[in-house]
C-alpha positions, 0 to 999 in steps of 0.5 A: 224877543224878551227884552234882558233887564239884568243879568246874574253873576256866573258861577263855574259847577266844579268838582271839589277834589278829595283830600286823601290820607295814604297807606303803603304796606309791602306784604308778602305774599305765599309762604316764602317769607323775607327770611332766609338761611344759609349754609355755607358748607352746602352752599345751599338757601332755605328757602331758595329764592331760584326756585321759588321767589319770595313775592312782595305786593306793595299794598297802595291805599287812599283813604277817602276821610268822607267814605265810611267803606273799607279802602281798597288798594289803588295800585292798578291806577298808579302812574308809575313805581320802581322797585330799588335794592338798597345794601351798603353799596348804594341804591340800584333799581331793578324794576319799574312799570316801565320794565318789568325786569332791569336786574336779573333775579328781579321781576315786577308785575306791571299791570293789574290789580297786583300792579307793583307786585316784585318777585325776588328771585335773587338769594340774599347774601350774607356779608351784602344785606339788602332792603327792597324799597318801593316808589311808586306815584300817583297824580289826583287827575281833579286836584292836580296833587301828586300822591307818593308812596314809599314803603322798605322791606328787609331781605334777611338772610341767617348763616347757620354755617357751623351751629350758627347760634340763634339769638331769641330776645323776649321783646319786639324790635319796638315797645311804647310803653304806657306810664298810666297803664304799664307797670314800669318793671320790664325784664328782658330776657335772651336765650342762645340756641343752636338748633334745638338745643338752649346754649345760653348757660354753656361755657362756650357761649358769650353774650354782650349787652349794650346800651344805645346812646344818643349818637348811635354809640354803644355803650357795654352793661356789666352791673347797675352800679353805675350812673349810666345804668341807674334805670337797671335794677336787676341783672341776671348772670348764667353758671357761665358768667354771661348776663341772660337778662336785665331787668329795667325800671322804665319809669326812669328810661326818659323819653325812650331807650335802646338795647342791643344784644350780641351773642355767639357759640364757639364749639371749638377754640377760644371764645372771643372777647369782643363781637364779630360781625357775623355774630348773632345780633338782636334789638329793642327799643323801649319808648315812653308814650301816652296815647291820646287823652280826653280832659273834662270837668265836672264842678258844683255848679256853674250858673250861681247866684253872684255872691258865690266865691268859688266853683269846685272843679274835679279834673276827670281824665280818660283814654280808649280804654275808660276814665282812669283814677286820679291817684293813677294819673295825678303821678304822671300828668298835671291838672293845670286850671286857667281862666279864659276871658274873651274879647274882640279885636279890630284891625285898621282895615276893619276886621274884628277877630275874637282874642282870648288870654289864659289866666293860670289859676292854679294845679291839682286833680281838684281847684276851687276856681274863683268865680268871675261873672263871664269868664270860662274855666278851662282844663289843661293836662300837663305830662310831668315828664320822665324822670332824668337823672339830676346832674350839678354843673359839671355834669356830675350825678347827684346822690344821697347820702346813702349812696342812691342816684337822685332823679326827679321829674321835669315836673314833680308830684308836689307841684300841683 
């Protein structure tokens, strides 16, 4: 037998567990949309969800960031789901992979590939909105990490009892808009429709517009004459007196602003002065938002002889769509130039860490940087940020002689 003189460390074959990302979408699946109408005087559904169920698959995904393939769903490996009716009332479960059916009208898929898939056999009602909210989990057997998705839908359900107006508004529930590459003039427009016919003009039509405030409070439009509405330029008012659209200057919405209009038609008696609950309802929501910017700089040359005082730098900047022209983005962002020195770091115990400090140089779309031997010229883009509207002390709006609000930038276009 040979004689062992030494022997190695051991070292444990492991495999490394994947770091997922994870996507949870409920699609609808068929023709039966999440939207019904209802008719009070033939208390009747279209479509009727007893006869043929709005069915809704809730799409589960991970995303493994080292595989290049298309992800596929995951819910046949999930390790449990519930499905939950949410109205004002509270939150109820009606399914699970445990029992297909806890409610009746509601019946879940519990295996398969479609596991998780929900059938919706019960109507909506109009005075109890409901959202149907899907859990579901799933636990990585190597990593021990517990994975949760959740995902909501709404159940929408119109009353078209007695021409029931229809309320269009030309704008998503959502809008990021673009400073660098969106004109900043938004007009929103409404129409009033009962059936077929445009009733927005009609004199037994009312229209409110609201502004949405921090808070959740509202807060009526009726002209641009005010310091609340300074971002309104235009407003736009039918034969009948009612506004039919607004026209809004987003460069001067902040960080975001809401809408929300109500309307309703009246054939008969008087025409409300204020909205009723079951009136025609529609929301927007318009967000200041700059995708993802890539910074370099180009300069006049960087290994120099040592008697050269500066090196001339251009910011160029640019998004998914191309480099963009500095008069473009100069408005709206802020070139700030910073020279970096480098240095070491060491611990008592004896670690060194590499440090560095930021030295601000100066601003603009073009710097000469001074040239220091050693030293490394870093490029920093600055949003200049929304324009407010500028208050004194009390609170009080500022305006100029004339009569304009006065805003300005966190940041304005003559710094830097």
């Amino acid at each position: 037998m040979a004689k062992e003189l030494t022997v190695s460390r051991d070292i444990m074959m492991e495999v490394q567990p994947t770091a997922y990302s994870q996507t949870c979408e409920i699609e609808i699946v068929g023709n039966i949309v999440n939207r019904q109408q209802y008719d009070g005087v033939e208390q009747a559904y279209s479509p009727d969800y007893t006869i043929r169920p709005c069915v809704l698959f809730p799409a589960c995904s991970l995303i493994d960031p080292d595989n290049p393939n298309e992800t596929g769903t995951c819910n046949a490996e999930l390790d449990s789901f519930k499905w939950s009716e949410v109205t004002a009332d509270g939150i109820t479960v009606v399914a699970s992979n445990e029992t297909a059916s806890i409610v009746s009208g509601y019946e879940a898929v519990t295996s398969g590939s479609q596991r998780g898939t929900l059938n919706v056999r019960k109507n909506s009602s109009v005075s109890t909105p409901r959202t149907m909210r899907f859990e579901g989990t799933w636990i990585d057997p190597q990593s021990g990490y517990k994975y949760t998705f959740i995902c909501n839908k709404s159940m929408y359900v119109e009353d078209v009892t007695n021409a029931r107006a229809e309320l269009m508004l030309d704008s998503a529930p959502t809008v990021e808009w673009n400073p660098l590459r969106h004109g900043n003039s938004k007009k929103l427009t409404v129409k009033v429709m009962v059936g077929v016919t445009d009733k927005t003009a009609d004199e037994k039509t009312k229209i409110w517009w609201y502004r949405l405030l921090d808070g959740g409070t509202r807060q009526l439009i009726t002209s641009v004459d005010d310091a609340d509405g300074y971002e309104l330029t235009d407003v736009t008012k039918g034969d009948n007196g009612q506004v039919s659209s607004i026209t809004i200057d987003c460069d001067l919405i902040g960080e975001g602003i809401g809408y929300e209009v109500r309307a309703c038609y009246v054939p008969t008696g008087d025409v409300p002065t204020a909205p009723r609950d079951g009136d025609a309802r529609k929301v927007t929501y318009i967000k200041r938002s700059i995708p993802p910017l890539a910074a370099k700089f180009i300069g006049s040359g960087f290994g120099v002889s040592a008697d050269v005082g500066g090196i001339a730098c251009q910011a160029v900047v640019s998004d998914n769509k191309g480099d963009m022209d500095k008069d473009v983005w100069n408005g709206v962002l802020r070139a700030k130039w910073q020279r970096i020195t480098y240095g070491r770091k060491t611990s008592k115990d004896g670690t060194t860490t590499m440090t560095q400090s930021a030295e601000t140089l100066g601003y603009g779309p073009t710097f000469v940087c001074p040239f220091a031997a050693q030293k490394t010229i870093r490029l920093v883009i600055e949003d200049r940020g929304p324009y407010n509207l500028v208050v004194d002390d009390d609170g009080n709006a500022l305006v100029t002689e004339s009569g304009e609000y006065i805003v300005a930038r966190e940041i304005d276009e003559t710094n830097g």
